[in-house]
N, C-alpha and C positions, 0 to 999 in steps of 0.2 A: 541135163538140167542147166539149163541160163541163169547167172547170175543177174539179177534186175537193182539197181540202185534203188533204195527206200524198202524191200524187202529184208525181213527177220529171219535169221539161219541159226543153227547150232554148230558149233566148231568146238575144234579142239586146239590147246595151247599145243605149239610146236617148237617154240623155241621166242627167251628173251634176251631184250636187248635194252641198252641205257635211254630208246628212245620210243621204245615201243615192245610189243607182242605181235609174233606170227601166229595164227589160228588157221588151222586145218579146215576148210570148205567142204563141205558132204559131197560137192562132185568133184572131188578129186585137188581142186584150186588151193590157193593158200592165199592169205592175206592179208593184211596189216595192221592192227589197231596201234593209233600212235597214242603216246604217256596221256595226252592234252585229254582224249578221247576212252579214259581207264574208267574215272571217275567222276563224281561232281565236284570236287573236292577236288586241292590240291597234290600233285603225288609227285612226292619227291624220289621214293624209292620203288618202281614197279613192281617189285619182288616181297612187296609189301600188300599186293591186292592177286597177283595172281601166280600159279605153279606150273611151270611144263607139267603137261596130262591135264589140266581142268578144261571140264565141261564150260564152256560160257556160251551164252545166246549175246549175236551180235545183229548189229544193223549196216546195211552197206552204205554207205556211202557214196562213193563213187568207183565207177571202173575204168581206167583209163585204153587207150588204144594198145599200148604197150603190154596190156594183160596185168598191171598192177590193179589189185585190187584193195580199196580202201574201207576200213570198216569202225564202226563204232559201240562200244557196251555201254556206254551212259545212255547212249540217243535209243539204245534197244528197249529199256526198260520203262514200261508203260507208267506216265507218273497223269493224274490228270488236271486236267487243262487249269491256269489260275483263271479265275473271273477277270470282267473287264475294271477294269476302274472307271469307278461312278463319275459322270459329268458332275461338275462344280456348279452349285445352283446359281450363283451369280455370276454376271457374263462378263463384270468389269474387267477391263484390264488391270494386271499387277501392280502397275503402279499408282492405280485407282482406290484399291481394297484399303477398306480402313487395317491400322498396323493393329498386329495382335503379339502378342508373348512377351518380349519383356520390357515392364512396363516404370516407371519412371518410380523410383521409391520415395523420393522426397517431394510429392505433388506439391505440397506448399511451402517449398523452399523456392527461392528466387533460384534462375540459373547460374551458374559459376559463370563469371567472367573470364575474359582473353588471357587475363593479367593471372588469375587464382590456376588456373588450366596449367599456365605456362611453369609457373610456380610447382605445380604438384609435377609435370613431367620431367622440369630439370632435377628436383630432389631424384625421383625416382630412378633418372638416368644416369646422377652422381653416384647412387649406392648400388648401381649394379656397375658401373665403370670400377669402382672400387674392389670389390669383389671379384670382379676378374680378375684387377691388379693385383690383389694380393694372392688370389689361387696361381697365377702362372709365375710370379714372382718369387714362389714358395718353390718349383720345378724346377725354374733355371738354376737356382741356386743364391735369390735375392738381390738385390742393388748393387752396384761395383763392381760382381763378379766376372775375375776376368779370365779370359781363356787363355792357356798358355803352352 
């Protein structure tokens, strides 16, 4: 029996490792599923999804010339297909589309001037320059403080 790339097989865990699982081949082979290729999901700890002795159905991968063989359990498990995403009825370009979501609150207020802008961002930038100053101020050990 040939291992064929894209072909589904049953193995057996053989033995893990911080980087992956060996899985036992029904013709005798062995070969690899790496962490990346465990779950859908992130896995921090392998020993977390699977045991020396489990049953698992994999999918190949690839097989190299070397006789490494690469295998996958997420890509084995038949999920199905998502739809396509629906064409956008209007052909304009991006930056054509009239703007949508958030939308101006004060419609019948004049716009704030250069001068009221500049005003509200320096206050804002004084009380948060402040607030720094005094949280790291509070660590070193306050003003004067000298090392000795």
């Amino acid at each position: 029996m040939s291992i064929e790339v894209g072909s589904k097989l049953q193995g057996k865990v053989t033995g893990i490792t911080n980087f992956g699982a060996f899985i036992a081949l029904p013709d005798g082979s062995t070969g690899l599923v790496h962490i990346s290729e465990v779950a859908d999901n992130y896995v921090k700890d392998i020993n977390d999804h699977l045991k020396v002795g489990d049953q698992v159905e994999v999918k190949v991968l690839n097989v190299e010339k070397d006789g490494k063989i690469g295998l996958s359990i997420k890509k084995a498990i038949d999920r199905p297909e998502r739809p396509a995403r629906p064409e956008r009825s209007d052909s304009k370009p991006y930056s054509q589309r009239p703007r949508q979501g958030r939308a101006n609150d004060n419609r019948n207020s004049r716009p704030e001037n250069f001068e009221t802008k500049m005003a509200k961002f320096l206050k804002d930038s004084e009380d948060r320059l402040s607030s720094l100053k005094r949280n790291t101020e509070s660590k070193r050990g306050g003003r004067g403080a000298k090392r000795g």
